[in-house]
N, C-alpha and C positions, 0 to 999 in steps of 0.2 A: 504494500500500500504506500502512498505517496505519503510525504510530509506533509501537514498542513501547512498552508499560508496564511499568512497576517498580512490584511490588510488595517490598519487600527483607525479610528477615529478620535482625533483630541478631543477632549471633553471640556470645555467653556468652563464649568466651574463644579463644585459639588455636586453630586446628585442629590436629587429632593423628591423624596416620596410623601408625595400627597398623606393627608392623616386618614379617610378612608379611599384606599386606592381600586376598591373594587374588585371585581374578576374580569379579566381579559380585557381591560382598557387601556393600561399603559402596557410599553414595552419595553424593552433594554434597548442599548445603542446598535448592538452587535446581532446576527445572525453565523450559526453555521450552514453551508450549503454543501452539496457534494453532489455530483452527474454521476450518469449510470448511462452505459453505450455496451452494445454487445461487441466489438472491438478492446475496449479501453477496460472494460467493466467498472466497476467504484471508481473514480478517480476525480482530479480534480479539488480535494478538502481545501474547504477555505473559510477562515472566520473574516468576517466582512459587515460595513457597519448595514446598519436594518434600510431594504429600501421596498416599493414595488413592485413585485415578480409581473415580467413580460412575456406573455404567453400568447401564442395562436390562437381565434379562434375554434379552430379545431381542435384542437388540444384533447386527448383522449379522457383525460380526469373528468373534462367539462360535460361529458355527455355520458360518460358511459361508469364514470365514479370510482374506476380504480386507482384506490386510496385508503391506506390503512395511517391512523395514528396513536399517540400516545402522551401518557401525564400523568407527571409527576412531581416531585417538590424539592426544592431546596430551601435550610432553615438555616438561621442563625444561633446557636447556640449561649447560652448565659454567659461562656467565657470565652464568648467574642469567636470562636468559629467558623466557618461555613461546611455544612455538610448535605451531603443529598441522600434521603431515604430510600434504599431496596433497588437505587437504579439497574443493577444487573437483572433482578426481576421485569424489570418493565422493558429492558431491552430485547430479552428472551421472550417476551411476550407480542413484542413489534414483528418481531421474524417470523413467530407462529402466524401471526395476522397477515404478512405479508405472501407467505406462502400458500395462503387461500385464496388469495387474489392471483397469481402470480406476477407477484412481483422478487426480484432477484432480494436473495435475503442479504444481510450486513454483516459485519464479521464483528462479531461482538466487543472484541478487545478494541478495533480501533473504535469504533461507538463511544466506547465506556471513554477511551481517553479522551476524544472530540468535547466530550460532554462535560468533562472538568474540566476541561482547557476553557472550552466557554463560560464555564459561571467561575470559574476562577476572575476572568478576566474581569466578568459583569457584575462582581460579588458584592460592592458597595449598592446594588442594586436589592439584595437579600433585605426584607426590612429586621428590623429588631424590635417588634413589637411582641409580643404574645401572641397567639394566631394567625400573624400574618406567615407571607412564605413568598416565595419565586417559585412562579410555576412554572414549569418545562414542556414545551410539545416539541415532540418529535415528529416530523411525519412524512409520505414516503405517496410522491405521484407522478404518475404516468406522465407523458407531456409529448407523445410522439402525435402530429399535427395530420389526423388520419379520419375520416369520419367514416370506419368501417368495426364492426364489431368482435374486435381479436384484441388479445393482450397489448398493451406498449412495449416499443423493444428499449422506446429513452425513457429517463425517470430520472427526478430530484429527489432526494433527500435534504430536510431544513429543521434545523432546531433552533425554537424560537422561544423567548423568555419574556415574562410577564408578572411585576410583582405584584401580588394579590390580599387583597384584608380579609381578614377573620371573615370565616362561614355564616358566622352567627355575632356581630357586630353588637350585641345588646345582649349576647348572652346565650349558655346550651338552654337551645327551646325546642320543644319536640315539634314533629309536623303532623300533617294529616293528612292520610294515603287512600286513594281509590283504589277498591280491587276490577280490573276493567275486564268483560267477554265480550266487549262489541268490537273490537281490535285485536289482530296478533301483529306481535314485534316481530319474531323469529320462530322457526322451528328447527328441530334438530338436522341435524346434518347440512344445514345451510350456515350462513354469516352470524349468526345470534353469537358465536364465542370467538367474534371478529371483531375487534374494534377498530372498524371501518363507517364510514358517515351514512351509508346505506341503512344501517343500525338505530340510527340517532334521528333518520327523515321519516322513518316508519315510524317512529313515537311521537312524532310534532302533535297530530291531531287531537289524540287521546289526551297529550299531557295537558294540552291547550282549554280540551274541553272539561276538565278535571279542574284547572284554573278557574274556569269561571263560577264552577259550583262551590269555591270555596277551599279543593284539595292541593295540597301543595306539592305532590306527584302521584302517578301513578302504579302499582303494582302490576306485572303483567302476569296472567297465565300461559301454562303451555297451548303451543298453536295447534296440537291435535286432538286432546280429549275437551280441553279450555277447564282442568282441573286441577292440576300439580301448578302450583305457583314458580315460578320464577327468580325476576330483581323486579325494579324496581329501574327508570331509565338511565337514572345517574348512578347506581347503587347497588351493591347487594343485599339479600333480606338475611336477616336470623328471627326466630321464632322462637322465644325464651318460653319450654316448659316447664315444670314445678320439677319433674326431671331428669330432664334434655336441654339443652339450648342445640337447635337444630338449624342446618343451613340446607336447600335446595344443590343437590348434586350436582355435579358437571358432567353432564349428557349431551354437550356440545349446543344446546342453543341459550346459554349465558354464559360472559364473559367471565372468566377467571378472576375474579379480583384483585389483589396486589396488595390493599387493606384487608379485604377477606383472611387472604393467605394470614398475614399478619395474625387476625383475631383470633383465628382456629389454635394459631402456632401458642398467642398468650391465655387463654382460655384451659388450654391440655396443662400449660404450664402449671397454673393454677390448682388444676384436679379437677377442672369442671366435666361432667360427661355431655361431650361434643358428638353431635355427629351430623355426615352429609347425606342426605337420601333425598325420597319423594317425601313431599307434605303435600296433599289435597288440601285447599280452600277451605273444605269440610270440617278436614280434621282441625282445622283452626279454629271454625267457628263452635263446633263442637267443643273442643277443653274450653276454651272463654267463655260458652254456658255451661260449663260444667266445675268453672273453676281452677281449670290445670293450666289457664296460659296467665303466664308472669308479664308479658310485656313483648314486644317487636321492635326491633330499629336494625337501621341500614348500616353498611359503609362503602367508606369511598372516597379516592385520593380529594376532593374538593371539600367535602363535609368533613371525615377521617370517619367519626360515628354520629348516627343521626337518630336519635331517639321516637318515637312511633307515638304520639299521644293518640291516636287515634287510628283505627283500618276500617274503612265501609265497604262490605261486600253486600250486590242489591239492596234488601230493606235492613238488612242486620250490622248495626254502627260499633263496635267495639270500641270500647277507653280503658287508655289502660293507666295506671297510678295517677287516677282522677284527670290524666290531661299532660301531669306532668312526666319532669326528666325519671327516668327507672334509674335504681341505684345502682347495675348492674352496668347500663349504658355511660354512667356518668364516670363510672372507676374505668371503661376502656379508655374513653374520650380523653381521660387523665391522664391514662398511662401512654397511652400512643404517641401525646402532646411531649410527657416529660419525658420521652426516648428523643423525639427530632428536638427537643429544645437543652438535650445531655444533662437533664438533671434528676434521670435514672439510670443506674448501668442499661446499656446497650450488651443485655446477655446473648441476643442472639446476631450480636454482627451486622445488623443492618445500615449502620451508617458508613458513607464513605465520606472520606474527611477531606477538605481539599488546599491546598498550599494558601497560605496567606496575601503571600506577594502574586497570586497569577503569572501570567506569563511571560517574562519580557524579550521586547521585539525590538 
């Protein structure tokens, strides 16, 4: 693989993050880019400051959406730090995604190093707040100028940064979930454990129409019986029984989570009995009239955990600890936090740590 290049941008003066900075409104100075040609393969890596992308009409992404991406986080830590959470996961995770599209996969090592070379560089961009973070997309598209329907033979790769405020700006507040049978997201053996935007355009509607009634997303069920539950569109589910705390398997039409992964991993640590299988709808509605369900909440790199005050499946409205946060969901959301912000041992190795001084060019 080539060297990278440094193209660097001076920077006018400090950088200054807004006090709340949102999600996905500002961005760092810098991009990384890299081409893909059946000739050259991968080549071309270049960190370069953020512009434009100049694209063909034609462009095969634009019509035909082959395109896989990813996200993830960088934190600043208490004693001044920067480190970035499980990226080898979510790397590993890009390549699965992009081999169902086919798109040529990435060599992981040089990823991994691209990837701290750029927020090293951009690292003053890392806030130091408490929940806030730098978030990371990686992401990987066709761009060969063809209006015929076959794979791209050219493609970009771009990792793009954007610092982002607290999930929950006021505070862990639980939300309130539709369970939806008038839409499917995915079914198995297609794109559902793709995080690819085809994924993300099939949820528009539902999510949309779930908004207006008051929800603040949606759960989906499976696309063939429309009985075993799912995620949720930004999110994975757990399903706290009296107990189990139970997660929906991976039978290829949801995404693997990366937070998920994480919860299962501190959960076992714990002593808790975990497990992945089928959960029907039913059986949900069933223990919460029966008394056996504790609580529901999600995760997932934007939220980390997302505690469930509420699930409506048709006329039957479930609450769970009156509305509010579960104490179960509030001790993950703590511990997840005081891993990326190093003020828990880091037992299982998920941070990688990054030089202080970045890279000089």
């Amino acid at each position: 693989m080539e060297q990278i290049k440094y193209i660097i941008k001076e920077r006018s003066g400090k950088v200054v993050i807004p006090d709340n900075p949102g999600f996905g409104l500002l961005f760092t100075d810098h991009i990384f880019e890299m081409d893909y040609s059946p000739s050259q393969g991968w080549h071309n890596p270049t960190i370069k400051p953020l512009e434009n992308l100049s694209f063909h009409p034609a462009s095969m992404v634009l019509h035909y959406g082959q395109a896989v991406f990813e996200g993830l986080k960088a934190f600043r830590t208490d004693d001044n730090q920067a480190v970035i959470f499980r990226p080898q996961k979510h790397i590993e995770r890009l390549n699965r995604s992009a081999r169902r599209v086919c798109i040529p996969e990435l060599d992981k090592d040089f990823v991994m190093e691209a990837l701290k070379e750029l927020v090293s560089i951009e690292q003053d961009w890392i806030p130091a707040k408490r929940g806030e973070a730098l978030y990371i997309r990686p992401f990987l598209i066709g761009v060969d100028s063809v209006l015929g329907v076959r794979p791209s033979v050219k493609y970009k790769f771009i990792i793009l940064l954007s610092p982002v405020g607290a999930y929950y700006p006021e505070g862990f507040k639980p939300v309130k979930i539709l369970v939806t049978d008038e839409y499917v997201r995915a079914v198995r053996k297609g794109l559902g454990d793709c995080k690819t935007p085809a994924n993300y355009a099939a949820s528009l509607l539902a999510a949309e129409e779930a908004r207006k009634k008051g929800f603040t997303q949606v759960l989906w069920l499976d696309g063939i019986e429309q009985k075993y539950i799912e995620e949720v569109g930004t999110m994975n589910i757990f399903i706290h029984f009296k107990d189990e705390i139970a997660t929906p398997k991976l039978t290829g039409s949801i995404l693997a989570g990366v937070t998920r992964d994480s919860v299962i991993h501190i959960l076992k640590d714990w002593g808790k009995n975990v497990t992945e299988r089928l959960i029907s709808i039913h059986e949900v509605v069933d223990a919460y009239k029966n008394g056996n369900l504790v609580g529901v909440f999600g995760t997932g790199t934007a939220a980390i955990i997302s505690s469930v005050g509420s699930l409506t499946y048709k006329d039957t409205n479930m609450v769970f600890n009156n509305g509010k946060v579960g104490e179960l969901d509030k001790k993950l959301f703590d511990t997840l936090t005081s891993i990326h912000y190093g003020q828990i041992e880091d037992k299982f190795n998920w941070l990688t740590h990054l030089s202080n001084k970045g890279v000089e060019v």
